[in-house]
N, C-alpha and C positions, 0 to 999 in steps of 0.2 A: 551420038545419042547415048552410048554406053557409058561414055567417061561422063557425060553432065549428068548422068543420072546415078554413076556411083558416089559424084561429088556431092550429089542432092542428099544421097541416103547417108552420107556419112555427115549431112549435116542435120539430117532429122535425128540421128543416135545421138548430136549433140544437147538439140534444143528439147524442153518441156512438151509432152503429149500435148497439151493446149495447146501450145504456139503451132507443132506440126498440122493441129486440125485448123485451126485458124488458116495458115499458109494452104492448104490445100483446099478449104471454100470459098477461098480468097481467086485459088486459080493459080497458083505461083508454079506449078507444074504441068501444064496443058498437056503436055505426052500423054498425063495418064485420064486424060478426059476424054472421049469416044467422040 
């Protein structure tokens, strides 16, 4: 869970604030959903 999630965050420093808020109401990272 560590390594997918540092890969995650090294790919939201790539992409547009847009796209990262999109992908996360989208669901693209369920870990961080309760």
């Amino acid at each position: 869970l560590t390594k997918k999630k540092s890969k995650a965050e090294g790919r939201e420093l790539k992409e547009p604030s847009e796209k990262k808020i999109t992908r996360f109401s989208l669901g693209t990272y369920p870990f961080f959903q309760k």
